[in-house]
N, C-alpha and C positions, 0 to 999 in steps of 0.2 A: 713375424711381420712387424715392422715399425711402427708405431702406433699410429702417428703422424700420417703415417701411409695407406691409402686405400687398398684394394686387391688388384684392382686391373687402375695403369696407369698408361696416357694414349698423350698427343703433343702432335702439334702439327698447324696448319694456318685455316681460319675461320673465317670468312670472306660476308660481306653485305652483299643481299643477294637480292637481284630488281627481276621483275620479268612481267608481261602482260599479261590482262585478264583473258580469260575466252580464249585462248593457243591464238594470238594475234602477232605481227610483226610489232617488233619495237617502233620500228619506221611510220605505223601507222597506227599504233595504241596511242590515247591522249593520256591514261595512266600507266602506273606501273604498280605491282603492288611488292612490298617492300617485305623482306626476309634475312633467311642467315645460311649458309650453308658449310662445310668443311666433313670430309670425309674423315677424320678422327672424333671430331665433336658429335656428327651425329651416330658417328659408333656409340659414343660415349652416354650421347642418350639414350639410344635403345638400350644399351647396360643398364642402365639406371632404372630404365621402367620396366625389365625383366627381374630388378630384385638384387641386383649387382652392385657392388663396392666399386667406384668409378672416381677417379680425377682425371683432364683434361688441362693443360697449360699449355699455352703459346704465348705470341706478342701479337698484342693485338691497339691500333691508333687509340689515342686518346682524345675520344670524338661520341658523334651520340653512336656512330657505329657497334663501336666495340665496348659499351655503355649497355647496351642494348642486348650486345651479343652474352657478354658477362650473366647479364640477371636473367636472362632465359636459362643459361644455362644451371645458375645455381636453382634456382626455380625447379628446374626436372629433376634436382637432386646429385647433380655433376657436381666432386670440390673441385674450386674455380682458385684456392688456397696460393695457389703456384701459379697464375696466369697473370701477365703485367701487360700496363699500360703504358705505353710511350706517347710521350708530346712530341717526338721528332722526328716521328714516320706516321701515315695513314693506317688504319685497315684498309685493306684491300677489299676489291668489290668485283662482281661477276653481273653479269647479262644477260638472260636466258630466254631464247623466242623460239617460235617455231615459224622454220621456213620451207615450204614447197614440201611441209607431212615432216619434215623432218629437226631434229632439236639442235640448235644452234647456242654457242655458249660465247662470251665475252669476257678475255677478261682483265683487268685494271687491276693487278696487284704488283708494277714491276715499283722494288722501292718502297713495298710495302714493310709494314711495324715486324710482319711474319719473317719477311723478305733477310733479315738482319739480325735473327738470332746465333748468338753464338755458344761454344760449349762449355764458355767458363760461365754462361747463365745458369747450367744445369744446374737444379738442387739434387743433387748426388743421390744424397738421403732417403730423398722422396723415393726416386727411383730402387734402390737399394732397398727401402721398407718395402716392394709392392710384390705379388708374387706372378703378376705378370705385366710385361711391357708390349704394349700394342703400337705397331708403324705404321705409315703405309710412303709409297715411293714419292710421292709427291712433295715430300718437304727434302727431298734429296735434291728435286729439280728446280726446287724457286731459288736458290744459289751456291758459290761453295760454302760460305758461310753455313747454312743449313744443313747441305750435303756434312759436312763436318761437326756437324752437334747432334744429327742421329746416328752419324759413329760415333759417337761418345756415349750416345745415350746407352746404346745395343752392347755399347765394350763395359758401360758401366754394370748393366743389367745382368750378362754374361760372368762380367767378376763376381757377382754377387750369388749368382744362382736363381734369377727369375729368369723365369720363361721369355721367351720372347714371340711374338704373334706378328708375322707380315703379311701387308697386303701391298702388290707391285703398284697396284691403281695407276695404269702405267698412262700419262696422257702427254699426247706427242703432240700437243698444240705448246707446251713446255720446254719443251726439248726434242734433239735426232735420236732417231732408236739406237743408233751406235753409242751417242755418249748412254742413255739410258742403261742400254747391257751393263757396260761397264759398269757401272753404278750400282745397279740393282741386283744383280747374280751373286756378288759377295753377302749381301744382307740374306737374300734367299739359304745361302750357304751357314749362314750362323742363327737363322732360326728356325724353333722346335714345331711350332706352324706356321704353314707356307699358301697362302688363298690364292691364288692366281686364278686369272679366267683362261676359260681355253684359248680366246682369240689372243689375251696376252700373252703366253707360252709359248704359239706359234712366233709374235715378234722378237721375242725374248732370245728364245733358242735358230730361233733365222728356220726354223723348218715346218712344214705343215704335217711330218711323219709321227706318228703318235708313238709306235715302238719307241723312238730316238728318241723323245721327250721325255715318254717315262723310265728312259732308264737316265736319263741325265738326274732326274727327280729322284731318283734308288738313289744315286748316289750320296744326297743328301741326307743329313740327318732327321731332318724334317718331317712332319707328318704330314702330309702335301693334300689338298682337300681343290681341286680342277672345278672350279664351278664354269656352269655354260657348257658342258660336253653332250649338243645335241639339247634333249629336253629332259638332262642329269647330272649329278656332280659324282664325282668319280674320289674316292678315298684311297691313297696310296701310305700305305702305312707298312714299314718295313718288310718292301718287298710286297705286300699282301694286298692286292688289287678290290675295289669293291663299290660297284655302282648301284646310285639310291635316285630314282624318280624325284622330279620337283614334286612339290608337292601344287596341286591346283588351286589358281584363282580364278576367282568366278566373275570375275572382272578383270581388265585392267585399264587403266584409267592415266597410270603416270609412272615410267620404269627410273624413274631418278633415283636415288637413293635405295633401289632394291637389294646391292651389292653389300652398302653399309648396314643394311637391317639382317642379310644373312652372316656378313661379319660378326655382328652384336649378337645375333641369334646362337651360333658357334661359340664364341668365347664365353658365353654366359651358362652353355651347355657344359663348357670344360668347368667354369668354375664350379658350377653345381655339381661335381662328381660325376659325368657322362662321359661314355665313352665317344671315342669321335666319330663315331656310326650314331651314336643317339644324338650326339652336339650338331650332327648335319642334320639330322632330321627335325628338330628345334630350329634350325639356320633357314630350311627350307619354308617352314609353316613363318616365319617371320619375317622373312623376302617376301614372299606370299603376301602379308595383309597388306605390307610397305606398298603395292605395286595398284591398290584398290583405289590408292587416296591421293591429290597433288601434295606435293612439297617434298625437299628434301629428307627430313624429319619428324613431320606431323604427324606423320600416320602411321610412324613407329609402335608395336602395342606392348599392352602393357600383359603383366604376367602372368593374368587370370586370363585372359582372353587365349592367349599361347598356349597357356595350359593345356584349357578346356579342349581343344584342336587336337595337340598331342596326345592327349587321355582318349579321344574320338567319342567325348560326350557331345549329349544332343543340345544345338542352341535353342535356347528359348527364347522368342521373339512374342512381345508385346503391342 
């Protein structure tokens, strides 16, 4: 490994993130209270507070946005070494309310700092030193630019011999699921893990028949880990079928970032030497606490606490 280079290497767009107190309409909050969100970044912190080797780059406005978003991030231990800022584009920003029970999102990132990377930004090296590269679909659909620098990323990673880790994160406020297929089904095709949710595979593959799904999934080389199947994630690993119960929360409070905490929970399981039966079972207990607390990434935990879950020691409460 590069020295330069951490273990797990992830890229993608980190957004300023507003929403009201008290599950209120925007429309009728007088405040907002002000945060960060991005589905690679907060992979990237959950890795980090499980004990994992972690950088995170993108482009991000030269503003108190991305000011802010920077030193958070190096803060939880993320290198930020590879992440720039531009003076000719924004960060981008998102909205997040609840309306009529249910979570409505906004968002302001067209022409974003994100919006505009391209793949001769890559640092090769960086990528090249890492022994695994973490995606997810979303920086395919903020343009082609984009869509074209995570094929560089994944072809670079792939020449090199690092792993590579997808997640579709398939969101069709972005885009049509027709341009999405196209898009995303190759990347699926060239990575070693594959996270999809059930509801995404059904748009993905246009079917709701689960046989047909998983055998398009055989097909790949991939280790394909189905979250959302019911109240289980389902392991499909060459050929070899295998369903593990969520594991329970005893609350839940806030499902935003549950997705990205069982992402970070999984890869932090691979890097420790887990198989991907124990890496889901870490993924689960860490979706799990994600789902007790509001924000994207706050209530990512940290290692000891995951542990202790996983070991099925007793908590001690004071």
């Amino acid at each position: 490994m590069h020295e330069a280079s951490p273990q797990i290497v992830t890229f993608g767009e980190t957004m300023a993130l507003f929403m009201p107190q008290e599950h209120k309409s925007i429309e009728r909050a007088a405040t907002l209270e002000q945060g960060f969100g991005g589905a690679e970044s907060n992979v990237a912190i959950g890795l980090a507070r499980l004990g994992s080797s972690v950088g995170w780059f993108g482009a991000l406005g030269d503003d108190p946005f991305g000011k802010m978003i920077l030193k958070t991030l190096r803060g939880e231990g993320v290198d930020i070494s590879r992440a720039k800022l531009r003076s000719d584009a924004p960060t981008g920003m998102m909205f997040r309310e609840h309306v009529a029970g249910r979570l409505a999102v906004h968002y302001f990132r067209k022409h974003s700092a994100a919006s505009r990377m391209l793949p001769e930004q890559l640092d090769e090296d960086y990528i090249r030193g890492a022994k695994l590269l973490h995606v997810t679909g979303i920086t395919a659909a903020l343009s082609d630019d984009c869509r074209r620098t995570l094929r560089r990323a994944v072809d670079i990673a792939k020449e090199a011999g690092v792993l590579v880790s997808f997640d579709p994160n398939l969101r069709l406020k972005l885009w049509p699921i027709e341009e999405a297929r196209e898009a995303l089904l190759p990347f699926a095709a060239d990575a070693d893990y594959f996270l999809p949710g059930w509801d995404e595979l059904k748009l993905l593959y246009d079917s709701e028949d689960y046989e047909y799904i998983k055998g398009k999934l055989t097909e790949l080389k991939a280790i394909s880990i189905i979250k959302g199947m019911g109240d289980t994630t389902i392991v499909l690993d060459k050929g070899q079928e295998e369903s593990l119960p969520f594991y329970p929360a005893e609350q839940v409070v806030d499902t935003v970032g549950a997705g990205d905490g069982f992402c970070a929970g999984f890869l932090a399981g691979i890097m420790k030497g887990m198989t991907p039966i124990e890496a889901v079972r870490l993924a689960s207990i860490n979706g799990s606490l994600v789902v007790q607390m509001r924000g994207d990434w706050e209530a990512l935990p940290e290692w000891s606490v995951v542990e202790q879950r996983l070991s099925a020691k007793a908590w001690v409460e004071r």
